[in-house]
N, CA, C and O atoms as a printed pandas DataFrame, in Angstrom:
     atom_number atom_name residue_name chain_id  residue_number  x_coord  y_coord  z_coord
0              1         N          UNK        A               1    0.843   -1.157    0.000
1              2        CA          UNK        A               1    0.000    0.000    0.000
2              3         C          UNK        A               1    0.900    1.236    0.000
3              4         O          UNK        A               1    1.827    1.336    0.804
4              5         N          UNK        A               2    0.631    2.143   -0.876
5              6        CA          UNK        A               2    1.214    3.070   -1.044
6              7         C          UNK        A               2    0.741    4.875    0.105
7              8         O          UNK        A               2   -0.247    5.609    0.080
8              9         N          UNK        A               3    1.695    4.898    0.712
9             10        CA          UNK        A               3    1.474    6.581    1.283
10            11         C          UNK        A               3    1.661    7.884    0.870
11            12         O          UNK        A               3    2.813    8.312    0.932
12            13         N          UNK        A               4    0.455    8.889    0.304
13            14        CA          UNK        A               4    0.892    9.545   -0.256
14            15         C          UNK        A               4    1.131   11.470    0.827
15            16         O          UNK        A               4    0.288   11.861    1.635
16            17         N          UNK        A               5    1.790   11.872    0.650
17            18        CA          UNK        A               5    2.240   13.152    1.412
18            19         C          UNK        A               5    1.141   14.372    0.584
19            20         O          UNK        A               5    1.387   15.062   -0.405
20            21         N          UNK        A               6   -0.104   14.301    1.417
21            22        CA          UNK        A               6   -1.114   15.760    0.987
22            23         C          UNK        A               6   -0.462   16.873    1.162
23            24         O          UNK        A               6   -0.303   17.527    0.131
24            25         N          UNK        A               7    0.138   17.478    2.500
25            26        CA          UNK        A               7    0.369   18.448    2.621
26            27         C          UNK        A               7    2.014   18.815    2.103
27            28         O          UNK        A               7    2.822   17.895    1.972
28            29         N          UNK        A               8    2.350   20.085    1.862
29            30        CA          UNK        A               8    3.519   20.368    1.647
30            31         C          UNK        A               8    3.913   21.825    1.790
31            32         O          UNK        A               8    3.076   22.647    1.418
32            33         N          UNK        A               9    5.033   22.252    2.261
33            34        CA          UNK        A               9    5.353   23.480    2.385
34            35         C          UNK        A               9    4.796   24.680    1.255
35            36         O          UNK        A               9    4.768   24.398    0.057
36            37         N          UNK        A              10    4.506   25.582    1.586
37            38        CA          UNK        A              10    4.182   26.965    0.354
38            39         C          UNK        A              10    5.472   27.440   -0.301
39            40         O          UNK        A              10    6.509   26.972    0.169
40            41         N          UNK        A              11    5.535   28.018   -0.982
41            42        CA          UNK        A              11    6.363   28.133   -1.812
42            43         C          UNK        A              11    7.272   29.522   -1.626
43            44         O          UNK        A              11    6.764   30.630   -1.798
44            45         N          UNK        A              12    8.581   29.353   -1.280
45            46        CA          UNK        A              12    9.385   30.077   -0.767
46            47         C          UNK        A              12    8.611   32.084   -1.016
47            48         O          UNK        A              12    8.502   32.516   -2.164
48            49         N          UNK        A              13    8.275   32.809   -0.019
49            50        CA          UNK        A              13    7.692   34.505   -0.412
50            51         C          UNK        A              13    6.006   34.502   -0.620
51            52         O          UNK        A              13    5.333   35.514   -0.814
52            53         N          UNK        A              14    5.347   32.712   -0.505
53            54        CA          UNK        A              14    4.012   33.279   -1.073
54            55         C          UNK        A              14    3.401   33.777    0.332
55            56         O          UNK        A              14    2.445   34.525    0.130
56            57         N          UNK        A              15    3.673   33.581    1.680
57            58        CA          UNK        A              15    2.914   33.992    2.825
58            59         C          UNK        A              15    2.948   35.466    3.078
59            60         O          UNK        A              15    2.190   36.091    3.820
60            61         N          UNK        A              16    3.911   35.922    2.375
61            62        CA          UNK        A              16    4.255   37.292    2.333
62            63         C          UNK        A              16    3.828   37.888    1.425
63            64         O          UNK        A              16    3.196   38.934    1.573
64            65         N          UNK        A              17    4.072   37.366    0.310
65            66        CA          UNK        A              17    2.428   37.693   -1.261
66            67         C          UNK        A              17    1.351   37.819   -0.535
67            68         O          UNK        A              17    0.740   38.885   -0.607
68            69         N          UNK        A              18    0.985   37.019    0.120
69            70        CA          UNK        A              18   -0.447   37.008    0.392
70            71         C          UNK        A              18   -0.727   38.037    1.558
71            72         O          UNK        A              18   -1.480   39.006    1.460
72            73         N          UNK        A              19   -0.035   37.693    2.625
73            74        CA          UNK        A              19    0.183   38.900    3.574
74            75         C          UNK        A              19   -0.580   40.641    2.827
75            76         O          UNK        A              19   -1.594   41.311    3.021
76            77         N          UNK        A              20    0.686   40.727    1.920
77            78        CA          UNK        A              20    0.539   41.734    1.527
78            79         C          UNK        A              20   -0.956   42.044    0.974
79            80         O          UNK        A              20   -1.781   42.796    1.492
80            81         N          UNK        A              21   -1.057   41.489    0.121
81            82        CA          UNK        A              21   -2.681   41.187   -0.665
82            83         C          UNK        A              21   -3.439   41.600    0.481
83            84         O          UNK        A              21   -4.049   42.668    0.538
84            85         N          UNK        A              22   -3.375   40.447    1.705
85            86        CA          UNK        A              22   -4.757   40.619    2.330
86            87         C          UNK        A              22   -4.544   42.250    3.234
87            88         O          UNK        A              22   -5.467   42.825    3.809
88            89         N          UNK        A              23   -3.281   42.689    3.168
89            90        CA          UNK        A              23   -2.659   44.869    3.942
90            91         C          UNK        A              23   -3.890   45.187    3.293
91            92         O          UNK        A              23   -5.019   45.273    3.775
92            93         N          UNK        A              24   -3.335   45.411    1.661
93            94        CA          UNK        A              24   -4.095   46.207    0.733
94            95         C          UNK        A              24   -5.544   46.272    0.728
95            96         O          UNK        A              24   -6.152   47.328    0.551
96            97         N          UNK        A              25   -6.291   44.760    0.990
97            98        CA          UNK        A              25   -7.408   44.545    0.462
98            99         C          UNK        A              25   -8.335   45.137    2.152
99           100         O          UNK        A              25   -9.364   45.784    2.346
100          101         N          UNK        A              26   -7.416   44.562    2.974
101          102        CA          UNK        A              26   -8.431   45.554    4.229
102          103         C          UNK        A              26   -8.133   46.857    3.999
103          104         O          UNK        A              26   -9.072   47.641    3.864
104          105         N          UNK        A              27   -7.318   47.142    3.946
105          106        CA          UNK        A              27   -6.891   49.025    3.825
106          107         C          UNK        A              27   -8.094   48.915    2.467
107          108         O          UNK        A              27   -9.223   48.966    2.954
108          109         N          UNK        A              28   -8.122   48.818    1.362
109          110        CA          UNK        A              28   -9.182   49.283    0.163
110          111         C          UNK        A              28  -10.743   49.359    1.601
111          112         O          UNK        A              28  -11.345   50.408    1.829
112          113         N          UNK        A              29  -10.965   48.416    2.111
113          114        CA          UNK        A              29  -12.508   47.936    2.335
114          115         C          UNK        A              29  -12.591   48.676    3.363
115          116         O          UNK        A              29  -13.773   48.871    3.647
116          117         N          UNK        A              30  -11.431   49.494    4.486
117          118        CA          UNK        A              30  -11.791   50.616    5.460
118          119         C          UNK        A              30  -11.763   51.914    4.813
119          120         O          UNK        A              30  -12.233   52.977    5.218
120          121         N          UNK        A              31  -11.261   51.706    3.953
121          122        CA          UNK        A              31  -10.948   53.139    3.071
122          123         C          UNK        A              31  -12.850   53.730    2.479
123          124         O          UNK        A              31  -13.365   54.842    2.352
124          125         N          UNK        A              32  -13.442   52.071    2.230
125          126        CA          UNK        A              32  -14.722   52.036    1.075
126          127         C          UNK        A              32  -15.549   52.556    2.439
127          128         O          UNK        A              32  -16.183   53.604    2.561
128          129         N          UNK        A              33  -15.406   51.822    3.119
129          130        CA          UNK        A              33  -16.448   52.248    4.796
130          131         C          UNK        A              33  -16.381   53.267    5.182
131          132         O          UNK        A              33  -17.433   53.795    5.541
132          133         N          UNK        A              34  -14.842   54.181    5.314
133          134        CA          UNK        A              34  -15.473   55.149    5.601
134          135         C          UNK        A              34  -15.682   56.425    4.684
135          136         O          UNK        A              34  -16.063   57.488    5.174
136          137         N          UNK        A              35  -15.398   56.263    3.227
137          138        CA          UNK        A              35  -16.316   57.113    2.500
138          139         C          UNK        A              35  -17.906   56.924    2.469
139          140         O          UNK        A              35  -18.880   57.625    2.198
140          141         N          UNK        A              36  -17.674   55.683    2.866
141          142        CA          UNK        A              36  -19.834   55.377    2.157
142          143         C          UNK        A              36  -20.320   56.216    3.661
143          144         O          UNK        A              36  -21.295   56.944    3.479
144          145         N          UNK        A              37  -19.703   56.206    5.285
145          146        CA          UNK        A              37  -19.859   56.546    6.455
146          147         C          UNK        A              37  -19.772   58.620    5.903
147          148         O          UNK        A              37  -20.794   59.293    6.035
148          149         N          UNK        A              38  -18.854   59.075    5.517
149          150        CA          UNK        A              38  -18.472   60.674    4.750
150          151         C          UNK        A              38  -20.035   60.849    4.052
151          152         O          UNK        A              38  -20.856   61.617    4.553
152          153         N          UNK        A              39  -20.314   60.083    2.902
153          154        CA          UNK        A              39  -21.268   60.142    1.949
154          155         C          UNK        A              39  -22.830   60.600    2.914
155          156         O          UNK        A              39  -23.705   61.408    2.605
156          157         N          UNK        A              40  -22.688   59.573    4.347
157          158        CA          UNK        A              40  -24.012   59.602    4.358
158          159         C          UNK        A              40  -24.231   60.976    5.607
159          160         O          UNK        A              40  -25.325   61.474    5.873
160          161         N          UNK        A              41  -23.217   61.288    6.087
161          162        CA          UNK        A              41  -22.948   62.429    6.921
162          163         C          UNK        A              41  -23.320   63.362    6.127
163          164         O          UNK        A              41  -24.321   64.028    6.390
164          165         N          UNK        A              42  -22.599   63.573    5.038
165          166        CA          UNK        A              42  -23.129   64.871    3.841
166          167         C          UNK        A              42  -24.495   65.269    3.394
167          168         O          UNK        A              42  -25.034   66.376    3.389
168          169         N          UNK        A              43  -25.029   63.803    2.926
169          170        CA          UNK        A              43  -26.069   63.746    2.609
170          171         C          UNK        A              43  -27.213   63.809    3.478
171          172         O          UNK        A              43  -28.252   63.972    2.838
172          173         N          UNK        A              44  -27.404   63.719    5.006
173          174        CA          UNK        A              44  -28.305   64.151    6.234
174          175         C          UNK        A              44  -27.563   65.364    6.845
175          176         O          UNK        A              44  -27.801   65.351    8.053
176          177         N          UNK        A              45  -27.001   66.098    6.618
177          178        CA          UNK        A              45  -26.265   67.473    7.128
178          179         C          UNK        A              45  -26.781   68.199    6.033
179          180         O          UNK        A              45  -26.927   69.409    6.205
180          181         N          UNK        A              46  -27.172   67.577    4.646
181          182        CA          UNK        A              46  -27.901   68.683    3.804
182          183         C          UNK        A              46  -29.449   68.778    4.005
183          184         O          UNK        A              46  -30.136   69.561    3.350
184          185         N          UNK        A              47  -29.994   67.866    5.025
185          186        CA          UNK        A              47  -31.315   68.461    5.391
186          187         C          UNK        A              47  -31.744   68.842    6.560
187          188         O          UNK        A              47  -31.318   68.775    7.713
188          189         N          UNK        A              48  -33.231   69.505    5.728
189          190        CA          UNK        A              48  -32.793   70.710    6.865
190          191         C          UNK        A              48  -34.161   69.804    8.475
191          192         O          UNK        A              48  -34.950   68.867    8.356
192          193         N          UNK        A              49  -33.898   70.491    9.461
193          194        CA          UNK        A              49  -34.425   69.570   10.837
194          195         C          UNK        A              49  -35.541   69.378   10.565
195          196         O          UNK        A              49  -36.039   68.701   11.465
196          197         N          UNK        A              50  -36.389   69.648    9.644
197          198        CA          UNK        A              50  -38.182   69.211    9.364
198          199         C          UNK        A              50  -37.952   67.628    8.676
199          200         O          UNK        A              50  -38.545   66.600    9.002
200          201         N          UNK        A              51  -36.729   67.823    7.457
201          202        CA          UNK        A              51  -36.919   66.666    7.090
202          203         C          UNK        A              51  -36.185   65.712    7.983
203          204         O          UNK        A              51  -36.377   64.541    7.656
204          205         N          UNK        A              52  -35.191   65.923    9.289
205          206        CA          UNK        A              52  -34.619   64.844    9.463
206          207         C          UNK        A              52  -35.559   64.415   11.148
207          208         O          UNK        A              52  -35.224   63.565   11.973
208          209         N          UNK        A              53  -36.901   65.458   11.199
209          210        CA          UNK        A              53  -38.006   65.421   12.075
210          211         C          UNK        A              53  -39.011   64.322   11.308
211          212         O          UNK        A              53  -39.986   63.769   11.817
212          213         N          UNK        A              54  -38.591   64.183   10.170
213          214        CA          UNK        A              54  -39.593   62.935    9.187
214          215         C          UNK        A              54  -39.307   61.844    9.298
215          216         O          UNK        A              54  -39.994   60.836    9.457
216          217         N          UNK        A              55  -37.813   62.067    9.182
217          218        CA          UNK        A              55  -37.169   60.543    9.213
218          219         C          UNK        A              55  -37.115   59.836   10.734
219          220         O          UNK        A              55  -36.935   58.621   10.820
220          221         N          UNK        A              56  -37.297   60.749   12.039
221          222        CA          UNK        A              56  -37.020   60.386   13.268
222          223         C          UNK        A              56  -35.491   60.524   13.622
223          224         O          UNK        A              56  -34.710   59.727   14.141
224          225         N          UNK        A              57  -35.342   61.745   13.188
225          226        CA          UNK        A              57  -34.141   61.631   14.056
226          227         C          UNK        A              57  -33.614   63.801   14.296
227          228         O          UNK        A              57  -34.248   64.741   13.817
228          229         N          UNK        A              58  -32.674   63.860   14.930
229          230        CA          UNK        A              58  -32.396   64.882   14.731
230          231         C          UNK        A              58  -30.695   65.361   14.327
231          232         O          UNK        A              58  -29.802   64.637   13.888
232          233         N          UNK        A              59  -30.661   66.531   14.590
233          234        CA          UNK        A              59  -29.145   67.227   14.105
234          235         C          UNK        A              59  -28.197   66.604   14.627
235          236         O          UNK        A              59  -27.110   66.347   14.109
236          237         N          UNK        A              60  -28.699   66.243   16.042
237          238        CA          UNK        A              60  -27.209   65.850   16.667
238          239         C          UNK        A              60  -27.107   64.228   16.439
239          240         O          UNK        A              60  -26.129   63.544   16.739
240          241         N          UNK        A              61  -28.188   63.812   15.913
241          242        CA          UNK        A              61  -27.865   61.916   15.627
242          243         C          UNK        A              61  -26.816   61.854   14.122
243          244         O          UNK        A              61  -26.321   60.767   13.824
244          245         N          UNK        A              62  -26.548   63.059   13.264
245          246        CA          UNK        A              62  -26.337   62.965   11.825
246          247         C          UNK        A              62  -24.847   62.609   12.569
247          248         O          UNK        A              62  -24.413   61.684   11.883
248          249         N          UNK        A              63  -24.236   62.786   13.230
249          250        CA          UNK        A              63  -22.829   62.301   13.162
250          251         C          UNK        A              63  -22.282   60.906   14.139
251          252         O          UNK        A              63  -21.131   60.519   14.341
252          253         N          UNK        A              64  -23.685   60.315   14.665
253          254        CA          UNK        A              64  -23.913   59.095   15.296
254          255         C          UNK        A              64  -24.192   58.311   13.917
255          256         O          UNK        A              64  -23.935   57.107   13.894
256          257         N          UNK        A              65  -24.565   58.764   13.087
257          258        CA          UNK        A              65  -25.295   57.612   11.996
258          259         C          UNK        A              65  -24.208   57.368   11.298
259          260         O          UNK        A              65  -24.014   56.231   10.870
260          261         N          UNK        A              66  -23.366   58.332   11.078
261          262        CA          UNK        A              66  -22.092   57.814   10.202
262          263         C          UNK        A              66  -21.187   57.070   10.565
263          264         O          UNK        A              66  -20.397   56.555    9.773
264          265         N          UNK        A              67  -21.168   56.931   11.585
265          266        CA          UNK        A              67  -20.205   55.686   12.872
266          267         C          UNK        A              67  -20.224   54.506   12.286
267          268         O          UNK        A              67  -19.706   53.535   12.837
């Protein structure tokens, strides 16, 4: 009966390829969060307290919501 070896070492720099990959790819996806978090601050700071009295909320929640 023959034994065969599944596992095997990675290949000399790829943990550090990848490393890197996964820096970039969280830095891109906090970078995306907190513009879409910017976007929505802007966009409830441009109305005015009747409409954000519609939505249920007021002036001082617009910079709780972007959190």
């Amino acid at each position: 009966m023959a034994a065969y070896e599944t596992s095997r070492a990675a290949p000399f720099g790829a943990i550090s390829i990848f490393r890197s990959v996964q820096f970039v790819n969280d830095f891109v996806a906090s970078f995306a969060t907190w513009n879409d978090s910017r976007v929505t601050r802007n966009a409830l700071g441009k109305l005015s307290d009747r409409e954000l009295d519609d939505i249920g909320l007021c002036r001082g929640d617009v910079e709780m919501i972007g959190r």
